[in-house]
N, C-alpha and C positions, 0 to 999 in steps of 0.2 A: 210181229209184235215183239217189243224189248224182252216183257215177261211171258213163259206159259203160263198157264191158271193153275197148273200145282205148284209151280214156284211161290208164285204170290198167297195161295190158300197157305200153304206152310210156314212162310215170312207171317203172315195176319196171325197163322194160331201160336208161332214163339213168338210176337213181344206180347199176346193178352194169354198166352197162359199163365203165365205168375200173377197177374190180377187176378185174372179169374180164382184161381187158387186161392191167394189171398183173403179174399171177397166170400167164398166157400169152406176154409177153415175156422176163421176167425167171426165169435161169436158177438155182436155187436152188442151192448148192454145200455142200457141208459142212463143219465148222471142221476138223478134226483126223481123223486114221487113226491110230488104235491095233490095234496085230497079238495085243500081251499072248502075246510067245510065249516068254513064262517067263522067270526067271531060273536060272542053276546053282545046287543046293543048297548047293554051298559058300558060294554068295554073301551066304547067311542069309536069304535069299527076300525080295527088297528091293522095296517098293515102286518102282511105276515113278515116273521123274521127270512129276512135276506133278499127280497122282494123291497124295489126301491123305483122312485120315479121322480121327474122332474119336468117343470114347465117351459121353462129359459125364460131369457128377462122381459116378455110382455106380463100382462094381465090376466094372462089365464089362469084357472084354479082345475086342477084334478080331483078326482077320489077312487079310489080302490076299495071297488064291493066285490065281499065274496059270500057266495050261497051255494049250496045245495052240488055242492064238488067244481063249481063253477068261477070262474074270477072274471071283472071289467076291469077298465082303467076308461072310466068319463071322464069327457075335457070339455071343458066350458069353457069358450073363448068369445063369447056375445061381448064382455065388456073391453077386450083388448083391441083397442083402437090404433094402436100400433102394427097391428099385425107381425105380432116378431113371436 
């Protein structure tokens, strides 16, 4: 065989030690907390700030409901006869 198997185990554990390392010091955090705990319906059920969407140029219409720490994004494309 070209390699023994201690050669090779010790080549595999120096190039993923420094990942792994990596991977094991460093504490991953998360960008943002969204709660999505609704708006009043008077309010006209307003998307939240920074939170944005889009159809593209069929006929579709969206809406963005949020409840109960929850969000959707519904798409209604029955009228889009285009299919685009």
């Amino acid at each position: 065989m070209f390699f023994n198997n201690r050669s090779m185990i010790l080549q595999i554990l120096k190039s993923f030690l420094p990942i792994l390392i990596c991977f094991c010091t460093f504490k991953a955090a998360g960008q943002f907390i969204e709660d999505f705990e609704g708006t009043i319906p008077e309010d006209g059920m307003k998307t939240p700030e920074g939170w944005g969407y889009a159809t593209g140029d069929g006929q579709a219409t969206m809406e963005f409901v949020q409840s109960n720490g929850y969000a959707s994004i519904i798409v209604d494309a029955s009228k889009d006869r285009q299919n685009i």
